[in-house]
N, C-alpha and C positions, 0 to 999 in steps of 0.2 A: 287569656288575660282577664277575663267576664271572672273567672274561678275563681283568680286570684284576690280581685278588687270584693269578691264577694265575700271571702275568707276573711280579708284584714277587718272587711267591716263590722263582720258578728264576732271576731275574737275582740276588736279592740271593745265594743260594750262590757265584755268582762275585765277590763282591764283598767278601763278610763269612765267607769258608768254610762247610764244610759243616754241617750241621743248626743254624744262628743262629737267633736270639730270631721274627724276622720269617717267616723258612721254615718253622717249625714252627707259628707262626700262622696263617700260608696256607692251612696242611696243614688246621689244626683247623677255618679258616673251612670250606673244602671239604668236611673231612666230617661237618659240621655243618649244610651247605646241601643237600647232595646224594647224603649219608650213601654216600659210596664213599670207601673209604680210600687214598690215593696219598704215595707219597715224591717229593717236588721234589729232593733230592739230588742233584744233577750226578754223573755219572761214580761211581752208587752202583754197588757191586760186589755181588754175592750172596755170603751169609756160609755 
């Protein structure tokens, strides 16, 4: 299920731009299941 939640999150940034309602959910299921924190952001730059 980790695969799948992980899947929708990086296709849906190609789909719906970056950081959308669903990628940000992904995010929180992830670090809520597996308490590691990761950005799905495609083509995220470092600030």
């Amino acid at each position: 299920m980790l695969i799948i939640v992980l899947l929708i999150g990086i296709t849906s940034g190609y789909f719906f731009g970056q950081d959308n309602a669903i990628e940000e959910l992904s995010e929180l299921f992830i670090k809520n299941t597996t308490n590691i924190e990761i950005d799905l952001t495609p083509n995220n730059e470092e600030k």
